[in-house]
N, C-alpha and C positions, 0 to 999 in steps of 0.2 A: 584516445579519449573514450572515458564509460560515462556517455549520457542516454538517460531512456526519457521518454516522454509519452501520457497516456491517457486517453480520456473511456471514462468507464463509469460502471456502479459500483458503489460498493455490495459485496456477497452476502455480508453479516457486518453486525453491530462493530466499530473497533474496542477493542481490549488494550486496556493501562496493565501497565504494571513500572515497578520500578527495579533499577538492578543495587546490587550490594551497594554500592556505592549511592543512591538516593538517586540517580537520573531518568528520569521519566522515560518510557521506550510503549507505543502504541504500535501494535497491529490488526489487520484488517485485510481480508482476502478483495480482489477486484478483477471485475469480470469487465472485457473489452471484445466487444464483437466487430465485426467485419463483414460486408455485405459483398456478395459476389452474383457471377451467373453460371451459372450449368454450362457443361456444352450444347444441351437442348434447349438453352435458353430460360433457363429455372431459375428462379431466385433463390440462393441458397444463403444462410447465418453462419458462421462463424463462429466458434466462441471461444476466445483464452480466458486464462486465470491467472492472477500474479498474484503473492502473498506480498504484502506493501507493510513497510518498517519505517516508522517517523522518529527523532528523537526529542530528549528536551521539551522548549516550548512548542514545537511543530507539532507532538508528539500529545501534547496537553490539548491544545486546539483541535487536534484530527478527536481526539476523545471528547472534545465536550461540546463538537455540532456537528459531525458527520455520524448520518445512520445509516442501515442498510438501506439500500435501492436509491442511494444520491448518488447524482451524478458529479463525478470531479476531474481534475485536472492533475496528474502529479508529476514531479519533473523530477529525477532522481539520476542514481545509479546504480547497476546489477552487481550482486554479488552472491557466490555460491558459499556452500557452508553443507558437511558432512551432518548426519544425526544421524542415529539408530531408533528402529522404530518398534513398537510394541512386542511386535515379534521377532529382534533382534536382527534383523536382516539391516543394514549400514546402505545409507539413502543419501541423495545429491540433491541439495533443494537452492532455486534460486532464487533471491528474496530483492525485492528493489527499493534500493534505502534512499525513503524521501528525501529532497532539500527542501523544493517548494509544493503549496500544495494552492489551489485554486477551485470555492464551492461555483460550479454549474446549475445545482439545483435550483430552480426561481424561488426567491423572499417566499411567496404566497406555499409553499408547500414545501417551506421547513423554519425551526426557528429563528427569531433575528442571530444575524451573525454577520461578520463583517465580509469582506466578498472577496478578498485576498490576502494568504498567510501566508510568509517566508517566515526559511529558519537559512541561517547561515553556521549548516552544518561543515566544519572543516575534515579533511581526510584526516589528518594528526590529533581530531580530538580524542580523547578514552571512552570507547564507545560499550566496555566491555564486550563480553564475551555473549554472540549470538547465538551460541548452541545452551547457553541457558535459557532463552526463550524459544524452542521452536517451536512450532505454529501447530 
């Protein structure tokens, strides 16, 4: 089973676009921290990063109320994907392709929006080719 599940901010703004085929595809980096303690007893932060991939209508909705620094909920799965990067050196990136996505951030400090979005993304569907979008 590839299930991830994640509560974070978002990093940046998410970015539409659409692929050859007219299907809507939104990404958006998210940061998820983790609180720990020192061996001295120190409060220490955490902090990952996932590049987060919505499709279709999931993909419509992450773009037209989630912004940076809201807090969400995304329930997905991992997936890696090869790209080459500006300086030609060939990179391994893992990218977590939403299903569902749930806004955390309180009404009062973002716009109205509904307060829970599913997409019923299938494995079988034509999702094109992710190495046309990477991040």
């Amino acid at each position: 089973m590839n299930k991830i599940f994640l509560i974070g901010n978002l990093g940046r703004d998410p970015e539409m676009s659409y692929t050859p085929n007219g299907i809507a595809v939104t990404k958006f980096s998210m940061a998820v921290s983790r609180v720990s303690k020192s061996p001295t007893g120190e409060r220490q932060e955490e902090t990952e990063w996932f590049n987060i991939v919505a499709w279709r209508q999931l993909a419509e909705t992450c773009n037209t109320y989630l912004r940076k620094g809201n807090k969400v909920f995304i329930e997905g799965r991992l997936q890696t994907r090869k790209y080459t990067d500006r300086t030609g050196v060939e990179r391994l990136a893992i990218d977590v392709i939403a299903s569902d996505m749930q806004m955390l951030t309180p009404k009062s400090a973002q716009a109205p929006a509904p307060s829970f979005v599913g997409s019923n993304v299938s494995e079988n569907d034509d999702l094109g080719d992710l190495d046309e979008h990477p991040f």
